[in-house]
C-alpha positions as a printed NumPy array, in Angstrom:
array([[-15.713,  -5.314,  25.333],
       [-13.676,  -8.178,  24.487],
       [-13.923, -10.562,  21.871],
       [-15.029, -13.028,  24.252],
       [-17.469, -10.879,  25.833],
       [-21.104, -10.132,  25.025],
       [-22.41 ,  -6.484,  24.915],
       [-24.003,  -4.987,  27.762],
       [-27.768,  -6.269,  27.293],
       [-26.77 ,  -9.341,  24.981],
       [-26.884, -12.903,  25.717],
       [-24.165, -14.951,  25.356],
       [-26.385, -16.514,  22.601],
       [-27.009, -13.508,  20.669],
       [-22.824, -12.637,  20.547],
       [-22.5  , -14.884,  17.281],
       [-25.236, -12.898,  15.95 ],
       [-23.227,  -9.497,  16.884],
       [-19.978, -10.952,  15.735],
       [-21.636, -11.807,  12.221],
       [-23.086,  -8.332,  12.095],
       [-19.909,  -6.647,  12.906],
       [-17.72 ,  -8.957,  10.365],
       [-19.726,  -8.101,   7.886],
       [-20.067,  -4.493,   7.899],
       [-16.531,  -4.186,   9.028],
       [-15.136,  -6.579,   5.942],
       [-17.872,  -4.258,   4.079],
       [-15.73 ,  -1.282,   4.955],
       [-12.178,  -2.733,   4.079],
       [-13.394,  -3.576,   0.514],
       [-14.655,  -0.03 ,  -0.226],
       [-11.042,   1.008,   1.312],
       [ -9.584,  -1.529,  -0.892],
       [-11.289,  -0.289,  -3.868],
       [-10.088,   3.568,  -3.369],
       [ -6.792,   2.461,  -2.598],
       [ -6.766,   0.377,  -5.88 ],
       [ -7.797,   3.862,  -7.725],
       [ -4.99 ,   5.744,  -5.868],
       [ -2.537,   3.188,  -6.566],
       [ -3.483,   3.221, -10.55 ],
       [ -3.509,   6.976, -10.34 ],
       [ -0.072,   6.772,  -8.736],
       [  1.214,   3.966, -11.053],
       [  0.056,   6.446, -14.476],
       [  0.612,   9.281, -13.464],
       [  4.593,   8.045, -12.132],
       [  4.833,   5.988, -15.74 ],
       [  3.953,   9.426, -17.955],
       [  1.771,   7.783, -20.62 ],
       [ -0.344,   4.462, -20.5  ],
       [  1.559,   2.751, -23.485],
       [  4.204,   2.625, -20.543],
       [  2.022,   0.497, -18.189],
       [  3.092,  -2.736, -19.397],
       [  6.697,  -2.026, -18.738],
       [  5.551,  -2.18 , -15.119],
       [  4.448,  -6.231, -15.513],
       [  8.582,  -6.864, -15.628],
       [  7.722,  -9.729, -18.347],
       [ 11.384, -10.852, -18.479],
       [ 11.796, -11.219, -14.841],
       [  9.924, -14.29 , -12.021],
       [  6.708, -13.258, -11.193],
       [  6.848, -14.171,  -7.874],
       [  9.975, -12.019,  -7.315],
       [  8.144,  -9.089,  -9.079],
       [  5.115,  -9.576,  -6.819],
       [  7.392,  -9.89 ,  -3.613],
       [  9.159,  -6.944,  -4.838],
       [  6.181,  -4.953,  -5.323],
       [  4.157,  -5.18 ,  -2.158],
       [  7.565,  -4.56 ,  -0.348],
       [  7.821,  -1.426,  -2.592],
       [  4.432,  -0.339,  -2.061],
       [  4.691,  -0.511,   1.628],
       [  7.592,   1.403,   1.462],
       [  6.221,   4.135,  -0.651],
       [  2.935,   4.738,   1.503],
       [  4.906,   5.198,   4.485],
       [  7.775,   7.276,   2.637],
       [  4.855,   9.58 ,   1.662],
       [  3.575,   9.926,   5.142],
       [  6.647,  10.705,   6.599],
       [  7.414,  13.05 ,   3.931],
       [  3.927,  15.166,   3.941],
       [  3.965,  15.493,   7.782],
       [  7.557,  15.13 ,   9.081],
       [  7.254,  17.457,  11.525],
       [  4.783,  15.143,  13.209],
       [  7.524,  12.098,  13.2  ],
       [ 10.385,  13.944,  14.252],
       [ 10.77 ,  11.646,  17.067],
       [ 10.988,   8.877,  15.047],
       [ 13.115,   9.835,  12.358],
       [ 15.523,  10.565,  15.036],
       [ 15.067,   6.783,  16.406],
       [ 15.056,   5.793,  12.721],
       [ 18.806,   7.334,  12.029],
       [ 20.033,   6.771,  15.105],
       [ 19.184,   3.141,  14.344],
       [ 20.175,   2.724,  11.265],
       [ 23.863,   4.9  ,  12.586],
       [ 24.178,   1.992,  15.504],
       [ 24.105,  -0.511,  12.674],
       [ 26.713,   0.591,  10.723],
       [ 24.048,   1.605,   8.047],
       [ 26.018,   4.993,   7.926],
       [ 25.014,   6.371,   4.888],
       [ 21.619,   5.559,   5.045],
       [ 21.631,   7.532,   8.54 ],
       [ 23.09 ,  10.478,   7.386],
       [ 20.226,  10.319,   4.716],
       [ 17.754,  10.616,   6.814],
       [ 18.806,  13.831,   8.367],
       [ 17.24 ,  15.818,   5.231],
       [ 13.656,  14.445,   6.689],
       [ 14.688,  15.455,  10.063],
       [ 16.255,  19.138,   8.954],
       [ 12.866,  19.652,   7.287],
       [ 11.291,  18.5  ,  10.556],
       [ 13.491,  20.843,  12.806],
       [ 12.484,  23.741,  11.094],
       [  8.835,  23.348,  12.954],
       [  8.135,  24.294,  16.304],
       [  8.107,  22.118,  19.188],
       [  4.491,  20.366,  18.842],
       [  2.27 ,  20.935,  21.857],
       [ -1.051,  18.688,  22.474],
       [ -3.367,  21.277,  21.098],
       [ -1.505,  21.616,  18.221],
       [ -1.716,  17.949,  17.301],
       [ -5.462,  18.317,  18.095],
       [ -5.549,  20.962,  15.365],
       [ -3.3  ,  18.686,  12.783],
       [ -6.357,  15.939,  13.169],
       [ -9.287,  18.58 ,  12.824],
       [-10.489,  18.466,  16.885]])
């Protein structure tokens, strides 16, 4: 179904109806996400700092908020998708080997050769076959 395309059995009068329904139960869903996430990422934030009379070293007073927020959602990014590659390489070996052959090509040398710890980690796994991904998501 498209977005410009009523349900099988809906009239084209009805679809704003089904679109509401299905915003709001889907933007329903993203807060609760948004919530955990928030947990996790004060979890992460204490239990990286040591001791909460740390936390407000983490506000970067001294320094431009907007710099520090920039700076932070870049970081964050980063760090979610470090931590997936990092629990699971085996399952991106393919793409760390894109990843330091890209970053090789672009005279980011050092950074390439960094990235073959991920990918010697990765090489010590078997080939993957399609039922063993199907295992690795619980089918």
């Amino acid at each position: 179904m498209s977005a410009h395309t009523a349900p099988a059995g809906v009239g084209e009068d009805d679809q704003g109806a089904v679109v509401a329904r299905a915003d709001e139960a889907l933007a329903a869903r993203h807060a609760e996400v948004a919530d955990r996430l928030a947990g996790l990422i004060a979890a992460a934030e204490l239990d990286t700092a040591g001791t909460p009379r740390l936390l407000p070293h983490d506000l970067f007073p001294d320094d431009d908020p907007d710099t520090v927020r920039r700076v932070w959602e870049r970081a964050l990014v980063v760090g979610v998708r470090a931590g997936q590659l990092m629990q699971a390489p085996r399952f991106y070996r393919d793409k760390l080997w894109r990843l330091q052959g890209e970053l090789a090509q672009a005279g980011f040398a050092a950074m390439g050769r960094s990235v073959r710890g991920p990918l010697s980690a990765a090489e010590r796994w078997p080939e993957l076959h399609a039922v063993d991904d199907e295992e690795a998501r619980g089918h």
